[in-house]
N, C-alpha and C positions, 0 to 999 in steps of 0.2 A: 469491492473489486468489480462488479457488475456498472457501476459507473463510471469503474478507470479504465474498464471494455468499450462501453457505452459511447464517451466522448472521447476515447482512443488519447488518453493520459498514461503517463509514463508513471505519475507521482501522486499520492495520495495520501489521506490521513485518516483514522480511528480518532473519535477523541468522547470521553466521556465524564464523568464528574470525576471521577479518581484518577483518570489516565489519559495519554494522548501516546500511539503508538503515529508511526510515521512508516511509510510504503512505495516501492520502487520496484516498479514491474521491470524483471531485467530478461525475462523470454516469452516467448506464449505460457509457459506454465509455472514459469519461475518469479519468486517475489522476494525482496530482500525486505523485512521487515524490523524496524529499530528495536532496541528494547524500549519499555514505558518508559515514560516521562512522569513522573506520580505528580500528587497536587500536591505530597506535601515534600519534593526533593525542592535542597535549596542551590545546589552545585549549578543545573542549568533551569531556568525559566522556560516554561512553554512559549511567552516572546518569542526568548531568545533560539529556541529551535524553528520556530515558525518563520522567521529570519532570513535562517540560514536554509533551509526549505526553498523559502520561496527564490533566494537566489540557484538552486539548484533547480528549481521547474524553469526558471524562466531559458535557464540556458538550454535546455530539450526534454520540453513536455508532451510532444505528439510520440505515442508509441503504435507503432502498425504491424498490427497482425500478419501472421505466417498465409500466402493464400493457401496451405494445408490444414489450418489452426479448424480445429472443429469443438464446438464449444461444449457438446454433448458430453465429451469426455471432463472439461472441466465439472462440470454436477456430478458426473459420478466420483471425480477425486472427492469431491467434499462430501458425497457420502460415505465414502471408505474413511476420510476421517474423522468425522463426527462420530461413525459407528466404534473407534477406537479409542476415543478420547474416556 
């Protein structure tokens, strides 16, 4: 998320040996996050979401900040939730 900050994307991905999660920043501090994508599901291919993905970034990938957005606060949510988990 610090790179979908970074270069002010809308859209982004997790993707790891086991999984690929997919990410849609819909406020300053809200994120709609997929569920996994496992490696071994056979319903949809990671292809085929990355796909359909990139047709959704193309059509509005720049996301711009609140000029209130203070980013201090985003590190502390993630320490409240890490300390919860």
């Amino acid at each position: 998320m610090a790179q979908m900050r970074k270069f002010g994307l809308r859209y982004g991905f997790l993707s790891t040996y086991r999984g690929t999660v997919f990410v849609k920043r819909t406020a300053d501090f809200a994120f709609c996050v997929s569920p996994p994508i496992r490696d071994r599901d056979t319903n949809l291919s990671v292809r085929q979401c990355f796909a359909g993905f990139c047709i959704l970034a193309e059509q509005g990938h720049d996301y711009i900040e609140g000029s209130d957005f203070r980013a201090e606060r985003v590190s502390y949510i993630q320490r409240v939730l890490v300390y919860f988990r």
